[in-house]
C-alpha positions as CSV (number, residue, x, y, z in Angstrom):
1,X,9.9,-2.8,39.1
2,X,10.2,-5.0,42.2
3,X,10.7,-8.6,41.9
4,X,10.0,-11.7,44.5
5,X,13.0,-14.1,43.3
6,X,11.4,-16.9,42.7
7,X,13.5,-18.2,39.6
8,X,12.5,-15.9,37.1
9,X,15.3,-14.2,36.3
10,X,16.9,-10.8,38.1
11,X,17.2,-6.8,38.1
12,X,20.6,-5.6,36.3
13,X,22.3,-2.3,37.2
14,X,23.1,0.0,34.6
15,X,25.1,3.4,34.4
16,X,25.9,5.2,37.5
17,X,24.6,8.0,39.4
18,X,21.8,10.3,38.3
19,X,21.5,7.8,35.0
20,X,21.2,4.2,37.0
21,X,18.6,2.4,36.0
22,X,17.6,-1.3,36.3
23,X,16.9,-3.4,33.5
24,X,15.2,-6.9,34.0
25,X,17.2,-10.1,33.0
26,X,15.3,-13.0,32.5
27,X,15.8,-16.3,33.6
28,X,16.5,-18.7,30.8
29,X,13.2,-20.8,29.4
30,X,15.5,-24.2,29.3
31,X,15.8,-24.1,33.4
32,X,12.1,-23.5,33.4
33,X,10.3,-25.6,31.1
34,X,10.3,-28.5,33.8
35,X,7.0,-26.9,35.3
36,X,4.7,-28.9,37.7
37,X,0.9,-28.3,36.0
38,X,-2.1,-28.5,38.3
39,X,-4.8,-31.3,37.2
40,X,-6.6,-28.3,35.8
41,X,-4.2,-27.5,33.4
42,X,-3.2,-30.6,32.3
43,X,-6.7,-31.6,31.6
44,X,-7.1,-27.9,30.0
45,X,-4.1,-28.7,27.7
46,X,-5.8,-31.9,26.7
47,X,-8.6,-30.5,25.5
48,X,-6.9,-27.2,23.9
49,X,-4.9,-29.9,22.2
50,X,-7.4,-32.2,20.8
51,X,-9.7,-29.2,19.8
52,X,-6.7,-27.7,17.6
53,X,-6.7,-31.2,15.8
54,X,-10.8,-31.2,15.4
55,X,-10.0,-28.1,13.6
56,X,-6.8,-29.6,11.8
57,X,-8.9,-32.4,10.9
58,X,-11.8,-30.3,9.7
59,X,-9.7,-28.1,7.4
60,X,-8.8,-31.7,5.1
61,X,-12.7,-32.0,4.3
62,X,-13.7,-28.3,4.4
63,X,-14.4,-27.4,0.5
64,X,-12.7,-23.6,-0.1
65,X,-11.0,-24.1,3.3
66,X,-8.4,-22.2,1.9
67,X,-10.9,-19.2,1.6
68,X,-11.6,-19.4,5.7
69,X,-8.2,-19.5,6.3
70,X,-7.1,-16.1,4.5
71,X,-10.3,-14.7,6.7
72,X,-8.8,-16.4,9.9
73,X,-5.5,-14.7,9.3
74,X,-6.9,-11.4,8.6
75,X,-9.0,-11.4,12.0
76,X,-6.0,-12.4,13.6
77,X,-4.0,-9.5,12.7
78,X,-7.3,-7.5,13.8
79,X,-7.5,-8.9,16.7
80,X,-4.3,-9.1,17.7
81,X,-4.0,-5.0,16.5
82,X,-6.8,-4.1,18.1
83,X,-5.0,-5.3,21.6
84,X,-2.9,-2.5,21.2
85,X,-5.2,0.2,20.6
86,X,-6.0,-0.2,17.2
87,X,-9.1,1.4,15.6
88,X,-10.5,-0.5,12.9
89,X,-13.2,-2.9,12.2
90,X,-13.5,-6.2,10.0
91,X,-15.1,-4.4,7.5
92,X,-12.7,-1.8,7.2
93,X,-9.8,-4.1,6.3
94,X,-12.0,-5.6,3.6
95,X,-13.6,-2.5,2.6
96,X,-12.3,-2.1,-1.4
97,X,-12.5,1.3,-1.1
98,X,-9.6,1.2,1.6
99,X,-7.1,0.0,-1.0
100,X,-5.0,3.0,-0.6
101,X,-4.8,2.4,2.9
102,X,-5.8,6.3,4.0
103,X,-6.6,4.7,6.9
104,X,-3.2,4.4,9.3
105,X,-5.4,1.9,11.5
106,X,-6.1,0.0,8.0
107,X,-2.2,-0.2,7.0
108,X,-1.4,-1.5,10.6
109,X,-3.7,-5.0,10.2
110,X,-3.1,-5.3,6.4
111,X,0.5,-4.9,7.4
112,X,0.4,-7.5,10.3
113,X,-1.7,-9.9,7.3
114,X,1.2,-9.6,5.1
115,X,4.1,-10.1,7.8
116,X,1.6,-13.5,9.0
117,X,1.4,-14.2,5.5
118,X,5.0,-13.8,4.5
119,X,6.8,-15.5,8.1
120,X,4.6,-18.9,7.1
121,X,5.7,-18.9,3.7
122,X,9.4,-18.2,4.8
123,X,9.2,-21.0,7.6
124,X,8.9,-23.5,4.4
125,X,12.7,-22.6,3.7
126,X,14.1,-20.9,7.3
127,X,13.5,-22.7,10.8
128,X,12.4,-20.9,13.5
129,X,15.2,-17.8,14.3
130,X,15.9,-15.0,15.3
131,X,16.7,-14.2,11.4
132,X,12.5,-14.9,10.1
133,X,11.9,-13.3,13.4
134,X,13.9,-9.2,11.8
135,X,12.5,-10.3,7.9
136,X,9.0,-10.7,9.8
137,X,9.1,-7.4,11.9
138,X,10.1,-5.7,8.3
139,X,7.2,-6.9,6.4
140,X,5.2,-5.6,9.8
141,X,6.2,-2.1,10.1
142,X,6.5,-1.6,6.1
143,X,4.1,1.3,5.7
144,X,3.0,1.7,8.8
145,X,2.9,4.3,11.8
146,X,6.0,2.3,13.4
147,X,8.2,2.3,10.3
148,X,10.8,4.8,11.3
149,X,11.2,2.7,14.2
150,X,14.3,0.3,12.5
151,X,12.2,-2.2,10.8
152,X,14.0,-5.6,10.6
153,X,16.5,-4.4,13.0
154,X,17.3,-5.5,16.8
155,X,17.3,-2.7,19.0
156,X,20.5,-1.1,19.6
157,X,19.9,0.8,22.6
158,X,17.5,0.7,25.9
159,X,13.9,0.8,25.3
160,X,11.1,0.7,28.3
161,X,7.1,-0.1,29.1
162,X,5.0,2.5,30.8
163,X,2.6,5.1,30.9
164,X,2.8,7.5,27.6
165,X,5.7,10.3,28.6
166,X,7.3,8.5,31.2
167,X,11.0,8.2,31.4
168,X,13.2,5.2,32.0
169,X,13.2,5.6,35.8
170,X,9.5,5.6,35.4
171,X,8.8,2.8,33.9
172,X,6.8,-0.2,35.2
173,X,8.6,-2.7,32.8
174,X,12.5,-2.5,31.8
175,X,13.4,-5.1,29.2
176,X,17.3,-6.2,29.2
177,X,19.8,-4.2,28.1
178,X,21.5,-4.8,24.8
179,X,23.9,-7.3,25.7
180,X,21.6,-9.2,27.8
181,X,18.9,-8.9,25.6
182,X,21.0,-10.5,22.8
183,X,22.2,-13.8,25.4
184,X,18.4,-14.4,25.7
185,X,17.5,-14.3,22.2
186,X,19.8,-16.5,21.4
187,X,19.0,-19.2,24.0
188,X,15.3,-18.7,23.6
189,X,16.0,-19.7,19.9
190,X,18.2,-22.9,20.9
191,X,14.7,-23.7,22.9
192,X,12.2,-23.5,20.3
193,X,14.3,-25.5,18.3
194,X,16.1,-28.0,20.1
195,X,13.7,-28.1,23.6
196,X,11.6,-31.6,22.6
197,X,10.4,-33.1,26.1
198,X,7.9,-30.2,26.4
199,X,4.3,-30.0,25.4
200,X,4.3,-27.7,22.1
201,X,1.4,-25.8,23.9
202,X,3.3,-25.1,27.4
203,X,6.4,-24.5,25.0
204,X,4.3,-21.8,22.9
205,X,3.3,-20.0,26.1
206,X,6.8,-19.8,27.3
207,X,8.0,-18.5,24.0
208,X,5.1,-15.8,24.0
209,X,6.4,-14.5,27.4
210,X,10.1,-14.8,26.5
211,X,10.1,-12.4,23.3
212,X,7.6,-10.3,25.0
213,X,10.0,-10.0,28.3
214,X,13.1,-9.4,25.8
215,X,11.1,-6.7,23.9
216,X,14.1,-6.7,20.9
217,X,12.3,-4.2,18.9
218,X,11.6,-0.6,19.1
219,X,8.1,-1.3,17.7
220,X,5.6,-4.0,17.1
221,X,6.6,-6.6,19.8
222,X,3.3,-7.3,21.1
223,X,2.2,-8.0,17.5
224,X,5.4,-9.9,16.8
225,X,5.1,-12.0,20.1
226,X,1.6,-12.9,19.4
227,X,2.2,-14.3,16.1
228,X,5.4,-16.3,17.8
229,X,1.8,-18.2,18.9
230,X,1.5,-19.6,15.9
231,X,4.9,-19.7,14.2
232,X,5.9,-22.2,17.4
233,X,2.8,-24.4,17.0
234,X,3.9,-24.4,13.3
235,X,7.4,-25.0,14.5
236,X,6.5,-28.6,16.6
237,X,4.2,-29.4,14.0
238,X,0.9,-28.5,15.5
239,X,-0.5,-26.3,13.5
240,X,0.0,-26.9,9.3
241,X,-0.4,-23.0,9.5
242,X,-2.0,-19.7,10.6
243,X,-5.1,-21.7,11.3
244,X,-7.1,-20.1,13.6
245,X,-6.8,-16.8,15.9
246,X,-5.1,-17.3,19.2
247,X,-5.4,-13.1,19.9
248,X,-9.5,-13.8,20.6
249,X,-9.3,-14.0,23.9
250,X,-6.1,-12.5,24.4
251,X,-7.9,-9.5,23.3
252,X,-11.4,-9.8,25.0
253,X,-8.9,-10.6,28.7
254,X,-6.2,-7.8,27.9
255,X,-5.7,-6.7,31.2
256,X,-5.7,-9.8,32.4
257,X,-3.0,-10.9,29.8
258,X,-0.8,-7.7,30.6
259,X,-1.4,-8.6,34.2
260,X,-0.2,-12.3,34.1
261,X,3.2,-11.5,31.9
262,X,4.0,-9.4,34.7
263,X,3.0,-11.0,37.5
264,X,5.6,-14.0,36.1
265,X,8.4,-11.3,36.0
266,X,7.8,-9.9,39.4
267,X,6.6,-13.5,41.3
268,X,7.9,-16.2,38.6
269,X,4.7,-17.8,38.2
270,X,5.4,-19.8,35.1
271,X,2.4,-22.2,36.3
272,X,-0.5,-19.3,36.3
273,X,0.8,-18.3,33.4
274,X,0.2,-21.3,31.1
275,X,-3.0,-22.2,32.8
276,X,-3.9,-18.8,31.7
277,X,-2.6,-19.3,28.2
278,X,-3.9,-22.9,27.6
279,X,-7.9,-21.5,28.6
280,X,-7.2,-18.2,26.1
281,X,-5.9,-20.9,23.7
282,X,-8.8,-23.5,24.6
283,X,-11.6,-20.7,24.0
284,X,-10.2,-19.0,20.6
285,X,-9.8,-22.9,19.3
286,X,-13.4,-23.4,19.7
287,X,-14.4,-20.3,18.6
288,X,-12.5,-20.8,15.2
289,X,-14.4,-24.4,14.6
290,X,-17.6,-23.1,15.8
291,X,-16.8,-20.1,12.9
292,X,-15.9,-23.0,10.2
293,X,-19.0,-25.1,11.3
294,X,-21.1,-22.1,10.4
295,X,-19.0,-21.3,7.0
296,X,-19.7,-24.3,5.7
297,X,-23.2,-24.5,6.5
298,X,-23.6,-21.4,5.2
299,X,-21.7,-22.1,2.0
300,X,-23.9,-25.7,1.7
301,X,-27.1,-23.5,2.2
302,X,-26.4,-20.8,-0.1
303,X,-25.1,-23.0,-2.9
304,X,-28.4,-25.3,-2.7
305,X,-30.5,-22.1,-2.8
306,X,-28.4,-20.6,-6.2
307,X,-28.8,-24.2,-8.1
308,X,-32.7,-24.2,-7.2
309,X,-33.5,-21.0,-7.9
310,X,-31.0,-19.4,-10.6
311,X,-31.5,-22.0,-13.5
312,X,-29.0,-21.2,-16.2
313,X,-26.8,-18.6,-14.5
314,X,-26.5,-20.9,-11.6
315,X,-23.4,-21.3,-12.9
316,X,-22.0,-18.0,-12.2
317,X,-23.9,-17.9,-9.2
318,X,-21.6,-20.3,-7.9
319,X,-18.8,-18.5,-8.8
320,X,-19.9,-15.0,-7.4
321,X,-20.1,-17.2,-3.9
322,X,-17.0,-18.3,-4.5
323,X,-15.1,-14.8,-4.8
324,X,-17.8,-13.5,-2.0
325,X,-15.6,-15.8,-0.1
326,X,-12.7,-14.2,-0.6
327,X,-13.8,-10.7,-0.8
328,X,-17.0,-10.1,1.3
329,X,-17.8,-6.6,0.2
330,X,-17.9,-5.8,-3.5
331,X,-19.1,-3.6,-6.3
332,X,-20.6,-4.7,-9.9
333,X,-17.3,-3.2,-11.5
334,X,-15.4,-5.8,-8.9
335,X,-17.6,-8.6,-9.6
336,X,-17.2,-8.2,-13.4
337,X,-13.9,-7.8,-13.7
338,X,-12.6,-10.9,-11.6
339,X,-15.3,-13.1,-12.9
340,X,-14.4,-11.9,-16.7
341,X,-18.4,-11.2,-17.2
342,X,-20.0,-8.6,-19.1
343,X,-21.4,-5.1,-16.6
344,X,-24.7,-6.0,-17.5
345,X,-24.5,-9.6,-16.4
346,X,-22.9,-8.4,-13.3
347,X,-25.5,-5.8,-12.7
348,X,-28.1,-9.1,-13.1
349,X,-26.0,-11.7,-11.3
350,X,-25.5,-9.2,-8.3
351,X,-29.4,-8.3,-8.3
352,X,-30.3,-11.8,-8.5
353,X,-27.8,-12.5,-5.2
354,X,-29.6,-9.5,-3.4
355,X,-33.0,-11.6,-3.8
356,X,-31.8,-14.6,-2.7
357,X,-31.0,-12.3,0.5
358,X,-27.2,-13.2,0.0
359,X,-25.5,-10.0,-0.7
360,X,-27.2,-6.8,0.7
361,X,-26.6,-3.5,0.0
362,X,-24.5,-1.5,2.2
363,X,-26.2,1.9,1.8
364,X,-30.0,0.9,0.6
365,X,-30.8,4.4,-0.8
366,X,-27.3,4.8,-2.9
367,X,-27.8,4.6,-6.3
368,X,-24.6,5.0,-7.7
369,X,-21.2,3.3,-6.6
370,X,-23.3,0.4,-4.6
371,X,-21.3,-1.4,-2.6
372,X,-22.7,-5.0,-1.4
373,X,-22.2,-6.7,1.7
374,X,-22.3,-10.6,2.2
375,X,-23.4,-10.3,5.4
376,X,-24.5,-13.6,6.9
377,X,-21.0,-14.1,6.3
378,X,-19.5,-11.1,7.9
379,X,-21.6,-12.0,10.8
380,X,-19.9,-14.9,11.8
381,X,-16.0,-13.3,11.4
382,X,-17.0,-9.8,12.8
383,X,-17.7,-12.2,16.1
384,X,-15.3,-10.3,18.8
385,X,-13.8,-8.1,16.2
386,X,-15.0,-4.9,17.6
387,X,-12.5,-2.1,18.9
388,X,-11.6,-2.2,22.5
């Protein structure tokens, strides 16, 4: 790695002789945060701002928002797995059939749903640290591919970035050493929480950069670092939680996200960088309230069409849409059992959503084990969810 000094921090020795290596030491985020934002970037901060309270403000009126927001977190963790290779689809981590997680793909984003799920809960009770940061990264690689990797633990010796096989002196990105890597962990903690004459949005894409330059873990920083997104918004009181999916365009521009994270450790450019992040964040925003206008609308329609045309089992009929919300792809037995309804009404009250053209059925010719899709629904989260 070869760096133009421009501020951002500097290239450590380490060992001697045939085993000397460099490691990269960044430059603390409190002697950076005074940045000098072009027009367009203040005006793009602006509007990603005001956009994240249109959807802030939409979620107090939104009936079941509560429903869109467990879909929002899932197709976060997709999205943001998908950035790193991988394989799976919306459907698949909604699929019931995938319940024992086969699938290693599968465990990944149901993994990354729970860690989201838990680090949101935990930030009710624990600020921002590097201490919900390990319990976080535990919940992540429980199960997983990565879970022999020290889950919940700081790295303890040198880790790298590169092409798959290459060594240490190969590598196009060295993270800092275990000392150094420690000193900025624990001043890029004292920023997020004590750092308050910064924009929460510039402060957000500093914090990204920072844990993704310090690399603590042996696995799962990318996903880690991109739910920091979030947890920070949450953090300056932004975001009231894991409210929409800031991976979006982080995914659909990867290389141009890997690019700009190093181009700010080799050139220091803090400013490119959250321009880059404040359009990414501007463009998944609107995305996410262009996905809830939808929702609802869909919702208003298909609860109008159950009271006009179900007459006495309208009543479940609302309350299939209701767990269709939730759970997307069912079966009768699934249906019965969480509604607490007979087979045979199932059986009817699934038909009876089939010719309304709200649930369709995934394989038409099946005729046992039917699985059901809601798939106006699907349609609008699948949006961008497809893998790389």
């Amino acid at each position: 790695m070869k760096i133009e000094n421009n501020g951002q921090g500097f290239l450590r020795k380490n060992l001697t002789g045939e085993l000397e290596y460099s490691s990269f030491v960044p430059t603390p985020l409190s002697r950076v945060a005074a940045l000098e934002l072009s027009s367009d970037t203040v005006k793009l901060l602006s509007a990603c701002s005001r956009k994240i309270g249109e959807l802030e403000g939409m979620l107090r009126f939104v009936p079941n928002a509560s429903m869109y927001l467990a879909m929002y977190v899932r197709k976060e963790a997709l999205l943001s797995a998908q950035i790193e290779g991988t394989q799976c689809t919306f459907d698949d981590i909604l699929d019931p059939s995938n319940v024992g997680l086969t699938r290693k793909d599968v465990s990944d984003v149901v993994a990354y749903v729970k860690a989201t799920e838990y680090a949101v809960k935990r930030m009710q009770t624990l600020p921002l640290c590097a201490r919900l940061l390990k319990e976080t990264h535990e919940v992540l690689l429980e199960g997983t591919r990565g879970q022999e990797k020290n889950p919940g633990q700081m790295r303890v010796s040198q880790n790298w970035i590169g092409p798959a096989g290459c060594t240490l002196r190969d590598a196009s990105f060295v993270p800092p050493n275990v000392d150094d890597m420690a000193d900025a962990l624990s001043e890029m903690e004292a920023f997020v929480n004590n750092e308050h004459g910064i924009d929460p949005i510039v402060k957000a894409a500093l914090v990204h950069y920072q844990f993704e330059t310090i690399h603590p873990f042996l696995d799962g920083n990318g996903r880690i670092g991109r739910l920091l997104i979030t947890l920070s918004l949450m953090n300056d009181g932004v975001l009231s939680g894991a409210v929409f999916y800031p991976s979006y365009q982080l995914k659909l521009r990867r290389s141009e996200y890997y690019a700009m994270l190093t181009k700010v450790r080799e050139c220091g450019a803090y400013t490119e960088w959250v321009e880059f992040f404040c359009d990414c964040l501007l463009a998944s925003a609107e995305d996410a309230v262009r996905a809830m206008e939808l929702l609802v609308n869909l919702r208003n329609k298909n609860a109008s069409l159950i009271n006009e045309e179900m007459g006495r089992s309208a009543g479940n009929g609302q309350r299939l849409l209701e767990l269709i919300e939730g759970n997307p792809i069912v079966d009768v037995n699934f249906v019965a059992e969480q509604l607490e309804i007979s087979r045979t009404t199932a059986v009817k009250l699934v038909k009876s959503f089939c010719d309304l053209g709200i649930l369709a059925q995934l394989e038409a010719n099946k005729q046992r084990y039917r699985v059901y899709l809601y798939e106006d629904y699907l349609a609008i989260l699948r949006r961008g969810g497809d893998p790389l």
